[in-house]
Structure formats: structure tokens, C-alpha cells
N, C-alpha and C positions, 0 to 999 in steps of 0.2 A: 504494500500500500504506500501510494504518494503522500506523507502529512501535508509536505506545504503547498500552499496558494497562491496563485500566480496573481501579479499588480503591485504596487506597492507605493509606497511614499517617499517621494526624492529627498535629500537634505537639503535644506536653503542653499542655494548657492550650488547646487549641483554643476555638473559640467556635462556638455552634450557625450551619450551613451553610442558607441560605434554599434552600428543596427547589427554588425557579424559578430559581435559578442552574447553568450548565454546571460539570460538573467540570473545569476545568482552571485551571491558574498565573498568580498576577499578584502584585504587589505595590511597592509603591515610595513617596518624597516629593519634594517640589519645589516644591508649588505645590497647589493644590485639584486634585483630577484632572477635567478637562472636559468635553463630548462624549457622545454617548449612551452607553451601557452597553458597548456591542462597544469602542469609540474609546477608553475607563477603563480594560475590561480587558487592552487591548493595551497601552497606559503602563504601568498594574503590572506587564504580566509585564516589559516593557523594563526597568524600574525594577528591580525584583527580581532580574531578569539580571546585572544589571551590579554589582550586591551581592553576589552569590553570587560571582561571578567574583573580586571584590577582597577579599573576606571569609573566602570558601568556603562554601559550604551548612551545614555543621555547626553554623560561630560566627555566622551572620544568624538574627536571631530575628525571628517575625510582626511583634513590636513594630515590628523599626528597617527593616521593612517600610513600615508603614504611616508612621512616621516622616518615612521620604524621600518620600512620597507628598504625603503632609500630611493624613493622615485618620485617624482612629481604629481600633485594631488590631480593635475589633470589624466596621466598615463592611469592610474587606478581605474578613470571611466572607461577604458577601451574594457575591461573585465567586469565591472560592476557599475549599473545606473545609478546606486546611490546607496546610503548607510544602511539603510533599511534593510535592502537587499544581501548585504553582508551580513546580519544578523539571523537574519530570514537561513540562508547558508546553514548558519553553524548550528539552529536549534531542529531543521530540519533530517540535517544530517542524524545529530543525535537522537530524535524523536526515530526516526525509520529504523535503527539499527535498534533501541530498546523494543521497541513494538515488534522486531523480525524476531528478536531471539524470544522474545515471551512464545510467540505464535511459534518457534519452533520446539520447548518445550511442551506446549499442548499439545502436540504434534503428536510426544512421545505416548502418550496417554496414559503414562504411570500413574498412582493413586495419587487421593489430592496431597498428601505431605510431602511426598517424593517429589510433585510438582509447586507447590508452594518453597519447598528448601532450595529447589533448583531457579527458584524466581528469585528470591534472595540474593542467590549467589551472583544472577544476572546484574541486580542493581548495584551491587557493591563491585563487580566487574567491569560497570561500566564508567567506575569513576576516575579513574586515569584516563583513560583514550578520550572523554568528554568530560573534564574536569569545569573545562570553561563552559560550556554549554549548561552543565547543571547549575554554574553558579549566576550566569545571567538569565536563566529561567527562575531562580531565589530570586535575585536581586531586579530582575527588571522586568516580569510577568505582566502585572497591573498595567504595567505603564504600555507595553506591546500590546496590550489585548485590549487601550482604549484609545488606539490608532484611527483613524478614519479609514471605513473602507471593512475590507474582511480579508486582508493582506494576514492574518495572524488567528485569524478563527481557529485555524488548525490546531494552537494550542491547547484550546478546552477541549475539542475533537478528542485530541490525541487524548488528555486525561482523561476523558470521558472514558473511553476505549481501554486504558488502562487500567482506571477503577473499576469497570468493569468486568475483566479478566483474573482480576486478584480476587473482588468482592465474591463471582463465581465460585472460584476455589476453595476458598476458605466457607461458603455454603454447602458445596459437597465436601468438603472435608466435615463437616458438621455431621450430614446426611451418611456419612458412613462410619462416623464413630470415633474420627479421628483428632477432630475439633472438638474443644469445648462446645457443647449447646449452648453456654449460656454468656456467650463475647457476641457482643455485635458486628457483623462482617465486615458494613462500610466505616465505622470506629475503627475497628481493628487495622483493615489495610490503611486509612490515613495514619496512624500512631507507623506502623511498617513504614510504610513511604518515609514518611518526615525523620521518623531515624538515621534512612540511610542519606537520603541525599543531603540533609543539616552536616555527618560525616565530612564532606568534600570540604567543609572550612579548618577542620581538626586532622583530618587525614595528613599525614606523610611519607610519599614511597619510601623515603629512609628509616622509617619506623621500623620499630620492633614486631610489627604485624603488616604485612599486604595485604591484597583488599582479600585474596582468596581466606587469607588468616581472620581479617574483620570477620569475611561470610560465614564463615562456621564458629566463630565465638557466638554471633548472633545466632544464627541457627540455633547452637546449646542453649542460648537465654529463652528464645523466642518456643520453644517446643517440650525445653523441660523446667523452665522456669531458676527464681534465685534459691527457694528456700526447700528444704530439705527434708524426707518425713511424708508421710501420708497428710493429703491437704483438708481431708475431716478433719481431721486433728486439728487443722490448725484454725479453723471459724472462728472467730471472737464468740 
């Protein structure tokens, strides 16, 4: 499935768009950008990522785009008609590839906890390779989703589609004995969710744990809980 939607909102001051360029996001400096045309616009958008994430989308401008790039804020339009559209890039990206591996998971059609842990491990998996993307969908959600236009609809799409795919699971996981009866499903995956991706601000690949390490301490938290003992026992 395509998340993003095509159109979008130029930045003031845009520069005319070379009509043989794709619409989508790039931007950045560092160095001359290298490589054919595909290999450039994949650096911007990385580039542009990682500004947006430390910046936020609102305060990065085309300029300190092209800036980090090392190119002129004009040369960026021949790859991207405008800021929007580099952003658009980098959340779309990220949304297709978590949306592909849940749907390949369900795929597998293991029971719900085999596929609930295996979902887990997806979100805590995907927090390197979309570190930036998780964090400008934290940081700048609101603000994209009350853009003019439905350049950004995709985003509640996509959570829609997401809450709904976990909420599922953890009903049948209910329905077969595996799940408490008595957690609320859409509670519960919100509390899931917000654990792992609030993560990507505390994470460090140099830590004592990688994300595969996070995923199964979680796991152990999330399936056998903290405390210890038969949980009759424990009822106030």
C-alpha cells in the first residue's frame, strides 16, 4: 500500500520545480552531493531527515537544506518542489515499510502472542533505520495534519490502519485465552505504541541494549508482567 498523497504545499519563496523531477523529499549538506540523480536524492532526503528531527520541520528552512548539502537552495528544486514534499518523503517512507512488515507478520498466521511479540519486535526494529521519521511524526504530527489540502491525510490513514491491526490482535489474543479479558485492547495498544516510539529520544545504538535487546526486555515486561507470585494473591 501507497501511505502518501500526492499535492502539496510549497514553502514561501519556493523556486520553480524542473517538471522531469519526481515529487518527493530531499534535502541536506556535507559535502557536494554525489552519484546519479536517485543516489543525490536519497542523501537529501537523509540529510533533510535528520534536520527536521533536530530542528523540527517548522524552524529548517530550504536554505539550511541545501546548506548541509553543500548546494545551492535553488539546485534542491530540480529534486524537490518544496519543504513539504521532503517531509512528505521521509514519513512516507517510514509509514510503508512499518505497515509492510506488520502485514507480513499477519501473513504468518501464528497465534495472537507469537504475533503480537513479533509486532513488538517490528516497532523497536524500526527505530534506527527511521529514527528521524519517528521523531518528526512526535514532534510535528499536529502541525502536518492541519496543513491545507489532504497532502498529509495519510497520517491518521496510516494510524488508523495501524491501531487497527494491533487492536485486532490483542482481541483475538483475548478470544483464545491468551490475553487478559479484562485490558482494554485500544488502551492497551496506545500504552504499546507510546512506549516504544517515546524510546527513540532515550535510545542509544551505543547502549548496553539494541533495539533487538529493548524488544524482548519488553516482551518479558509486557507478557509476564513486574511482580512475582500468583496475581490472586496479590488483589488489594
Amino acid at each position: 500500500m501507497k501511505t502518501r498523497k500526492s499535492g502539496g504545499v510549497a514553502e514561501t519563496g519556493a523556486g520553480p520545480r524542473d517538471p522531469g523531477a519526481p515529487r518527493r523529499p530531499g534535502g541536506g549538506r556535507r559535502a557536494a552531493v554525489p552519484g546519479p540523480a536517485s543516489e543525490r536524492r536519497d542523501h537529501l532526503v537523509r540529510l533533510a531527515a535528520d534536520l527536521f528531527a533536530r530542528k523540527g520541520f517548522q524552524a529548517t528552512t530550504v536554505r539550511q537544506i541545501a546548506d548541509e548539502a553543500g548546494i545551492l537552495s535553488g539546485s534542491l528544486y530540480h529534486h524537490f518542489d518544496s519543504k513539504e514534499s521532503i517531509v512528505d518523503e521521509v514519513l512516507s517512507t517510514f509509514l510503508d515499510d512499518l505497515i509492510g512488515r506488520y502485514r507480513a507478520a499477519l501473513d504468518r498466521q501464528d497465534d495472537a502472542r507469537t504475533t503480537l511479540a513479533a509486532m513488538v519486535r517490528i516497532g523497536f526494529g524500526v527505530l534506527e533505520p527511521h529514527r528521524a521519521a519517528i521523531t518528526v511524526m512526535q514532534n510535528d504530527w499536529n502541525y502536518l495534519c492541519s496543513l491545507p489540502g489532504d497532502r498529509f491525510a495519510y497520517l491518521v490513514q496510516a494510524e488508523d490502519e495501524v491501531e487497527r491491526i494491533w487492536v485486532e490482535q490483542i482481541r483475538r489474543g483475548q478470544a483464545e485465552g491468551q490475553v487478559r479479558p479484562d485490558v482494554d485492547p485500544k488502551l492497551t495498544y496506545r500504552m504499546i505504541r507510546d512506549t516504544i516510539w517515546v524510546s527513540v529520544r532515550w535510545f542509544r545504538p551505543d547502549g548496553r541494549l539494541d533495539t533487538a535487546g529493548l524488544a524482548e526486555h519488553y516482551i518479558t515486561v509486557l507478557f509476564d508482567g513486574l511482580a512475582t507470585g500468583d496475581r490472586a494473591s496479590r488483589q488489594p
